[in-house]
C-alpha positions in Angstrom: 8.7 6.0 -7.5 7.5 7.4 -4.3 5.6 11.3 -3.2 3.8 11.8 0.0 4.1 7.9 0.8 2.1 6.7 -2.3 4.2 4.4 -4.4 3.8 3.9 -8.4 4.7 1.1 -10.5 5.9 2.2 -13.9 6.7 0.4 -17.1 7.8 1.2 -20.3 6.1 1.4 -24.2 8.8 1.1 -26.3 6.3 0.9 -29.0 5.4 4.8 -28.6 8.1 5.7 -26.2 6.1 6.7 -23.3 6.3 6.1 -19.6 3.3 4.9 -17.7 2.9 4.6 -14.2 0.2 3.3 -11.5 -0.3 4.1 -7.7 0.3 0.6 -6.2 -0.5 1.1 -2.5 -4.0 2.3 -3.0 -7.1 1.0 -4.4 -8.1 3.9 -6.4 -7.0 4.5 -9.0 -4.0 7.0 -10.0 -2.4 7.0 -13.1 0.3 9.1 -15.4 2.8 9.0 -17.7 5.8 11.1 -19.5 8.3 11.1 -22.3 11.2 11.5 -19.8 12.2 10.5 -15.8 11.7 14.2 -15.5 8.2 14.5 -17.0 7.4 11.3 -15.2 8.3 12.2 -12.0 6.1 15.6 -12.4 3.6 13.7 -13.8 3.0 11.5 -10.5 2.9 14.3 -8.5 0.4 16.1 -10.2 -1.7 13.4 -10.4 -1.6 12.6 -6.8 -2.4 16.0 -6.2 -5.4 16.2 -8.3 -6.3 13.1 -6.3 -5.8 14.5 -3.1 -7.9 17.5 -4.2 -10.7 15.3 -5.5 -10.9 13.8 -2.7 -11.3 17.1 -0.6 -14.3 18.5 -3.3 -16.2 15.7 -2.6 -16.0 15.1 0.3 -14.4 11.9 1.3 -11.1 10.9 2.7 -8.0 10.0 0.6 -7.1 6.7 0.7 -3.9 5.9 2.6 -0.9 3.8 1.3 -1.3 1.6 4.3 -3.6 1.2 7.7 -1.6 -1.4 9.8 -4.7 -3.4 9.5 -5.0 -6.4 7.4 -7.2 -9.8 7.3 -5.5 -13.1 7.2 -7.3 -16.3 7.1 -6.6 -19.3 8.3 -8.0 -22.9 9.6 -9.9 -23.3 12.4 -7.2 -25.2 13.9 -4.6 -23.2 12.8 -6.3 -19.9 14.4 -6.8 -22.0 17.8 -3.0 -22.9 17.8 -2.1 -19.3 17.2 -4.4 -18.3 19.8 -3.0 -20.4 22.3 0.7 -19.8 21.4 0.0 -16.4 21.9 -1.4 -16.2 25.3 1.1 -19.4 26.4 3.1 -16.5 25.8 1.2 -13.8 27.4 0.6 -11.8 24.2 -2.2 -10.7 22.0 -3.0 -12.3 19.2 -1.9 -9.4 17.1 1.4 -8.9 19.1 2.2 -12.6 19.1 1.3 -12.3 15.1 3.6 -9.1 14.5 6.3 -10.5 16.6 6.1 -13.5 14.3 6.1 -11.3 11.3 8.4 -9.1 11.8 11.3 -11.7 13.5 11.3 -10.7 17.0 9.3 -13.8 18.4 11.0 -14.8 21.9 
């Protein structure tokens, strides 16, 4: 399930017959649950919501699904290979590492 580019995981109680669901692409937490799709899919966007309007009353910034930024780590030796296949190439690091990534590498 996806609203306002947060994405929920949900799963299923068959014990009481209720929906529960998780923001997955954050790390606060945001949770809900319903009876029905319907009620679920309200649910998650009332919750992100009252996130999004916590946030604003106190001040800080929601958290984003996604910056673009992330850490890898690697060797030594591997980061010095990388570094120098990457300007053997005449490309940053991150280009040479998104081109790699994302199947475009020449």
């Amino acid at each position: 399930m996806k609203y306002k580019g947060y994405q929920a995981a949900v799963t299923y109680d068959d014990e009481i017959g209720i929906f529960h669901g998780e923001v997955i692409n954050i790390r606060d937490v945001v949770t809900f649950q319903g009876k029905s799709v319907r009620e679920l899919e309200k649910a998650m966007k009332e919750s992100i919501e009252d996130y999004l309007d916590y946030c604003v009353e106190i001040g800080v910034e929601p958290q984003k699904p996604f910056s673009g930024t992330f850490t890898v780590r690697v060797s030594p030796d591997l980061h010095q290979r990388i570094h120098l296949a990457a300007k053997t190439s005449g490309k940053s690091l991150n280009a040479w590492v998104r081109d790699r990534l994302t199947g475009s590498a020449e």
